[in-house]
C-alpha positions in Angstrom: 0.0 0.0 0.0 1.7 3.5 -0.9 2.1 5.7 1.7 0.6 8.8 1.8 1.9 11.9 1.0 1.6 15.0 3.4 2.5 17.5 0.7 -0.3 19.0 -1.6 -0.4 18.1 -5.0 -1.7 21.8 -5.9 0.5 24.0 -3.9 3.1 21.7 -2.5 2.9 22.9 1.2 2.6 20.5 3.9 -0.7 19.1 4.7 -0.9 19.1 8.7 -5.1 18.4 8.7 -5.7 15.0 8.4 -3.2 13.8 5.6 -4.7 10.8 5.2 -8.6 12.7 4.5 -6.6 14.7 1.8 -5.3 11.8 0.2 -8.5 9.7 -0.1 -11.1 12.8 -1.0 -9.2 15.7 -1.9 -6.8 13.8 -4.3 -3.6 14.4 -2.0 -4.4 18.6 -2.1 -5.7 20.6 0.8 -9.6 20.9 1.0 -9.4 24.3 0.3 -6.9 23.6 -2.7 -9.3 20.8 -3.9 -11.9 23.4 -4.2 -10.0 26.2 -6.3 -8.6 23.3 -8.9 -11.6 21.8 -9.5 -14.8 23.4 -7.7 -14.6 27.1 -8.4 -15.7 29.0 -10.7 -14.6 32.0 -11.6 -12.0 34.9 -9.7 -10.5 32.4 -6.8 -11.2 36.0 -4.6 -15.0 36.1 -4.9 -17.4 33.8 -4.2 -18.5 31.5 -6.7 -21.5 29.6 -7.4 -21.0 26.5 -5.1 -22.4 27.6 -2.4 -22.2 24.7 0.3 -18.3 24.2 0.0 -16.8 27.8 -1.1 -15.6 29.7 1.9 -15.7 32.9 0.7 -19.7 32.2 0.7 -19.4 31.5 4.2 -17.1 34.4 5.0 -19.6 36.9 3.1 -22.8 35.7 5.3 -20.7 35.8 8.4 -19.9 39.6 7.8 -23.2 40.2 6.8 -24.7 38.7 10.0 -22.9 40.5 12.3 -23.3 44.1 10.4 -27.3 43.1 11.0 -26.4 42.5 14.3 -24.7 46.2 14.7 -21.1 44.7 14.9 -18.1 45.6 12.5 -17.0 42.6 10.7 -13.1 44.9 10.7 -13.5 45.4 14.1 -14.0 41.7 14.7 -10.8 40.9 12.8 -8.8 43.5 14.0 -9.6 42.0 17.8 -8.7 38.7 16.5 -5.7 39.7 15.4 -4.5 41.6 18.2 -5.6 38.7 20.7 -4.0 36.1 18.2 -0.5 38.6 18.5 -0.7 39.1 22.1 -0.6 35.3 22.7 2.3 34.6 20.4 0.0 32.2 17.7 0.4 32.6 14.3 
């Protein structure tokens, strides 16, 4: 049985999520990878018209959700990031 391969076929980074997942469904590419090569539709920085798998669908709803809810999606991501800074993650 080959072994498998934790580098993606489409970008050739390391694969660090679930190697073995990426080999059997995402033909040896990360999900997200997967998805641009053979999923998307279109400018890979807009959404496109698969809508259950493409994040930037799920990133558009997310900000529009919480400007309904009277929050800045920028303010929310500019928290993250100083958060994420202050505890030394990447």
């Amino acid at each position: 049985m080959p072994s498998v391969s934790d580098s993606c076929k489409r970008c050739g980074r390391k694969i660090e999520v679930d190697p073995a997942l990426s080999a059997d469904v995402f033909e040896g590419m990360h999900w997200l990878c997967f998805h641009l090569e053979f999923e998307h539709d279109g400018d890979p920085d807009r959404p496109c018209s698969d809508y259950s798998s493409c994040p930037w669908w799920t990133i558009r709803h997310y900000e529009e959700r919480l400007r309904d809810l009277g929050v800045s999606p920028e303010e929310v991501i500019q928290s993250a990031i100083h958060r994420h800074a202050g505890e030394g993650t990447p």
